[in-house]
N, C-alpha and C positions, 0 to 999 in steps of 0.2 A: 733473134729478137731485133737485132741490129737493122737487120735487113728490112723486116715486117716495117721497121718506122721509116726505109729511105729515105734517111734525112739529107741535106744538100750540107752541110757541113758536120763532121764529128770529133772530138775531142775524146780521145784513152789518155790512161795512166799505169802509171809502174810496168813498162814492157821490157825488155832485153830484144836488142835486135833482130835476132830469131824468133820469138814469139810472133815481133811487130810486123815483120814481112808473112810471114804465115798467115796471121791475121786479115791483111791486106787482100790478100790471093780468096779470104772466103769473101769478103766484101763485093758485093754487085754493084759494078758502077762506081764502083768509088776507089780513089785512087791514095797514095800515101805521101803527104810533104815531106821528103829527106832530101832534096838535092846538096842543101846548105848544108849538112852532116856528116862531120867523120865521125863513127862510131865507137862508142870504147865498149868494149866486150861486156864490163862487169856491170856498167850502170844500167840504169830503167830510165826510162824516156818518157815524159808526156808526148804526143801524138796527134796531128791533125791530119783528119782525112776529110776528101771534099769529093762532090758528082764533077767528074770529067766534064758530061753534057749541059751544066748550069753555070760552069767556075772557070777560071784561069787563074793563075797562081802570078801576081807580078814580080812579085818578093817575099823572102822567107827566112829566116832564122834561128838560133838558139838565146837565150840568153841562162847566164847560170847566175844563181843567186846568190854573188858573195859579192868580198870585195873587188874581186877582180872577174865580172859577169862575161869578159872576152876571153876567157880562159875554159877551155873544156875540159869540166870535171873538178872544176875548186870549191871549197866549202870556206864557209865565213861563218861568225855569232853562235858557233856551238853547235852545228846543225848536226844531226845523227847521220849524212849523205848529202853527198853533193845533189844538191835541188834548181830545177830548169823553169824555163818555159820556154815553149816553141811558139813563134808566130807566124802568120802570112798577110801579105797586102793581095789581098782578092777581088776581081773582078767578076759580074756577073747577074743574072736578072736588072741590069741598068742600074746596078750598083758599087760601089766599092769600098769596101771593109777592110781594117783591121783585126784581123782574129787571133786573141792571144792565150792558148792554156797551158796552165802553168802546176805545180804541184809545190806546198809546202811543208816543210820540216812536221813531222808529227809528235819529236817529244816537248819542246818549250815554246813557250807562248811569245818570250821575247827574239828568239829567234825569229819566228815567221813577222813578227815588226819589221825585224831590218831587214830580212827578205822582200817583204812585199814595199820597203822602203825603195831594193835594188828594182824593182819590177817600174814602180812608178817612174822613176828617172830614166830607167833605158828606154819605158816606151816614150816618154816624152819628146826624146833624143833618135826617135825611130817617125814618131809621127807627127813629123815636120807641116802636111798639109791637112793636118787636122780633121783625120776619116774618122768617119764615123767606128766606135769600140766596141766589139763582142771580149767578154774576158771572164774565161770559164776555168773550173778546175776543181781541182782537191784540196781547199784550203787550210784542213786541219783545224778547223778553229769556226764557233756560231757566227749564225748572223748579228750582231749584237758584242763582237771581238773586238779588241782594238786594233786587230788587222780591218776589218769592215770601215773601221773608227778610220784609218789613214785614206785609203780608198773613197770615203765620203767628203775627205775634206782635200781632196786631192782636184786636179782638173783634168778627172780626166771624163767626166760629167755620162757620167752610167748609172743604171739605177738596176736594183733587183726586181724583178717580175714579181715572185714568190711575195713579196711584202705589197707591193704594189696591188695585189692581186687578194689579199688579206686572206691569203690562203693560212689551212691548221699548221704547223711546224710539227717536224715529227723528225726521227735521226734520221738521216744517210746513209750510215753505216752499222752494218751489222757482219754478224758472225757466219755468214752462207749457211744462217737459218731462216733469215726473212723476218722476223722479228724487231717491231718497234721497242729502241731500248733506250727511249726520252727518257721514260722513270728513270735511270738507273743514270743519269747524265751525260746520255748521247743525244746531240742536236744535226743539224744542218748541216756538215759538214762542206758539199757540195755545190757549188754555187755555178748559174749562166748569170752575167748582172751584160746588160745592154745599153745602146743609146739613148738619149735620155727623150730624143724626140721619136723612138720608134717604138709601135704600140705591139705589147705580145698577148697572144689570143689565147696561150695556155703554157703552164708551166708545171711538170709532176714528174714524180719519182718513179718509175715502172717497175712496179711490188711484184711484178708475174714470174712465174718459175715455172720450168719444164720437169716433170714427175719428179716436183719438190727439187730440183738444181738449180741453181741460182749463177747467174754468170759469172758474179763477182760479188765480193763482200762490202761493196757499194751496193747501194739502187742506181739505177741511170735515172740519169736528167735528161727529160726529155721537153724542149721549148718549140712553139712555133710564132713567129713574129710577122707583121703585115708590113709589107712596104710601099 
């Protein structure tokens, strides 16, 4: 499926480093950011991968979402797992981005605040020249959260497609049966939010399944933006 959208940048979630290298090796043309990582065996990792032929990676990191985010593998504010985000300063198509995906705590609501608390601050403190933000991921929580809520009122001046776009809202996540389960008070979950001056030409969930399989018990986000 992956493949089929050749996208020039991708964002996974919840991997273990065997999975995530494996995964890598099916991917065409696209390559995996770990330089900056030592790995710890037990955790899951959000993930960026990018086209060799379109990117150069100029810098890349982890960040963990606690109190101490230079610390590999700490948890802070109740979190049920030590929760990340991985970045890169990217070069390429005559442009250069910050891309940052991130994954948040999925049982309390106040946790993923001070999470996305640490996230605001490290990147501010990362993006010194002021590049333009991709900041994508699994945020556990609607568009309409008061995770969204710190994010809007932050500077770090990105906007979501999806609302922009006055597209239907419908969940993200489901049971790997494909099943919208808005009724039942599943929403959004997943978010691409972008820069605020760059126009995106479409933004959806990819509902498609192979003889009824389903990749993941996510939908992918699938965006494409004009530059």
């Amino acid at each position: 499926m992956v493949n089929s959208f050749a996208p020039h940048i991708l964002g996974s979630q919840e991997g273990r480093q065997e999975q995530i290298l494996d995964y890598e090796n099916s991917l065409s043309g696209m390559k995996l950011i770990d330089g900056h990582r030592d790995w710890i065996e037990e955790r899951m990792y959000p993930c960026l991968y990018y086209r060799e032929d379109s990117f150069q990676v100029l810098e890349s990191g982890d960040i963990w979402l606690s109190n101490t985010p230079e610390v590999a593998g700490s948890k802070s504010f109740d979190s049920a797992f030590p929760r990340l985000c991985t970045w890169a300063v990217m070069e390429g198509l005559n442009h250069r981005f910050l891309i940052v995906n991130c994954h948040l705590d999925h049982v309390q609501a106040h946790t993923r605040v001070e999470q996305i608390k640490v996230l605001i601050h490290e990147i501010a403190k990362i993006n010194k020249s002021n590049l333009p933000l991709f900041l994508m991921g699994d945020f556990n929580d609607s568009p309409v959260s008061n995770v969204r809520k710190e994010i809007d009122k932050s500077d770090l001046d990105i906007y979501d497609p999806w609302l922009k776009l006055s597209l239907e809202e419908r969940s993200s996540f489901h049971k790997f049966d494909g099943k919208d389960n808005s009724h039942e008070g599943g929403s959004r979950i997943d978010w691409i939010l972008s820069p605020s001056h760059i126009e995106c030409l479409d933004i959806r969930l990819e509902l498609n399944s192979i003889d009824g399989i389903f990749p993941s018990d996510h939908f992918p986000v699938f965006a494409e933006f004009k530059l």
